[in-house]
C-alpha positions, 0 to 999 in steps of 0.5 A: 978350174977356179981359185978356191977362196978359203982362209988358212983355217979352212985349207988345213981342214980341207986338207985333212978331210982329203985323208981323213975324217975330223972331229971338233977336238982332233983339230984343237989339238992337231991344228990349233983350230978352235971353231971346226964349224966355221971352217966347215960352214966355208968348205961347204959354202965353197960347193964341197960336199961335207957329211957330218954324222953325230956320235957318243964318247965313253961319258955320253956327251955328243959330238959331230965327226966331218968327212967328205961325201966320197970317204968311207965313214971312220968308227 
């Protein structure tokens, strides 16, 4: 198994995709993180297979939501 060269943003997103799905403001408040994108362009520039799927919040305005390719989808 080879090392996985991530910077410490995109270890902690890792992490957390490996229990959950992410969104762009769960990660400014869970973990500091402000460019989720970033973190994930690197995840999938290191071969893992991150799903993104588009949603509506309650005002219209759209976001994306990260999970792996092998977790169930959360609402």
């Amino acid at each position: 198994m080879r090392e996985l060269r991530l910077k410490p943003q995109a270890r902690k997103i890792l992490l957390h995709l490996e229990r959950q799905s992410i969104s762009p403001m769960e990660a400014l408040l869970v973990h500091g993180i402000y460019r989720l994108s970033a973190s994930i362009h690197e995840l999938r520039a290191e071969g893992f297979k991150v799903l993104t799927t588009m949603h509506k919040d309650a005002s219209g305005k759209k976001y994306a939501r990260y999970h792996m390719a092998n977790q169930r989808k959360a609402a």
